[in-house]
C-alpha positions in Angstrom: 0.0 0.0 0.0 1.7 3.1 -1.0 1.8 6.1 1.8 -0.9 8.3 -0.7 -3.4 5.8 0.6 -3.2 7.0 4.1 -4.0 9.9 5.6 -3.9 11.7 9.1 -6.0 13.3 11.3 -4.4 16.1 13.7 -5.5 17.0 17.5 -5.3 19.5 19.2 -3.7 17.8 22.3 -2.3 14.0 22.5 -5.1 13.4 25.0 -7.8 13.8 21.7 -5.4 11.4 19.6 -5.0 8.7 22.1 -9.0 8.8 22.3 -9.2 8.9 18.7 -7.3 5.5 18.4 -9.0 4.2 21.3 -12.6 4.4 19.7 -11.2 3.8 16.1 -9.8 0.4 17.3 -12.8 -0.5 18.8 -15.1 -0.1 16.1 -12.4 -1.9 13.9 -10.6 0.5 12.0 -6.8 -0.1 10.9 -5.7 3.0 12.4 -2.0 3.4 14.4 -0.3 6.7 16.1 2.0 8.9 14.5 4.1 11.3 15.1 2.6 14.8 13.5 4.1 15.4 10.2 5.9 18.5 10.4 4.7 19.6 7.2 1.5 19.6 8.4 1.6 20.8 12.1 4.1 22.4 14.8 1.7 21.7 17.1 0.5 18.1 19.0 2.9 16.0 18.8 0.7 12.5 17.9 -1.7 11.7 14.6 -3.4 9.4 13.5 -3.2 7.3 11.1 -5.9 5.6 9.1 -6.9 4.3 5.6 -7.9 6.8 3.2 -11.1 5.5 2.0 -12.1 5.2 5.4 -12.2 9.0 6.0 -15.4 9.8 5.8 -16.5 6.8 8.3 -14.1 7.6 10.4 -14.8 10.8 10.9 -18.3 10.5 11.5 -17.6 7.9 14.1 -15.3 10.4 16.1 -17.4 13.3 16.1 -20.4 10.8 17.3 -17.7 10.7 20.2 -17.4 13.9 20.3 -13.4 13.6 19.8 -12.3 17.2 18.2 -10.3 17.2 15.2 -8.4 19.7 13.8 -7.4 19.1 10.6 -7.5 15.8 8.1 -5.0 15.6 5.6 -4.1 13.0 2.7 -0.5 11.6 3.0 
């Protein structure tokens, strides 16, 4: 699987992103921690990682959560 297929989601604080992966994982998404791609953020530390195609899912299963995002971005 080439890197484009993959994209991260950024948090405000490491405390949203170990949540994040925490209710991803459960629900059976292939997700795993990151550290933030500099290009992307200066800020937290820790992304996550997840399956493009999943995006969309994903996302709507974190806000039902009530997890804040910042930013999504493709790799």
């Amino acid at each position: 699987m080439s890197e484009s297929e993959f994209g991260v989601m950024l948090f405000y604080s490491t405390n949203w992103a170990i949540r994040a992966e925490r209710v991803a994982k459960k629900a059976g998404f292939e997700v795993k921690l990151i550290p933030t791609p500099r290009h992307l953020s200066s800020d937290c530390g820790t992304a996550l990682r997840f399956r493009w195609p999943d995006r969309d899912a994903l996302a709507t299963l974190l806000e039902e959560h009530k997890v804040v995002l910042e930013k999504v971005a493709q790799l």
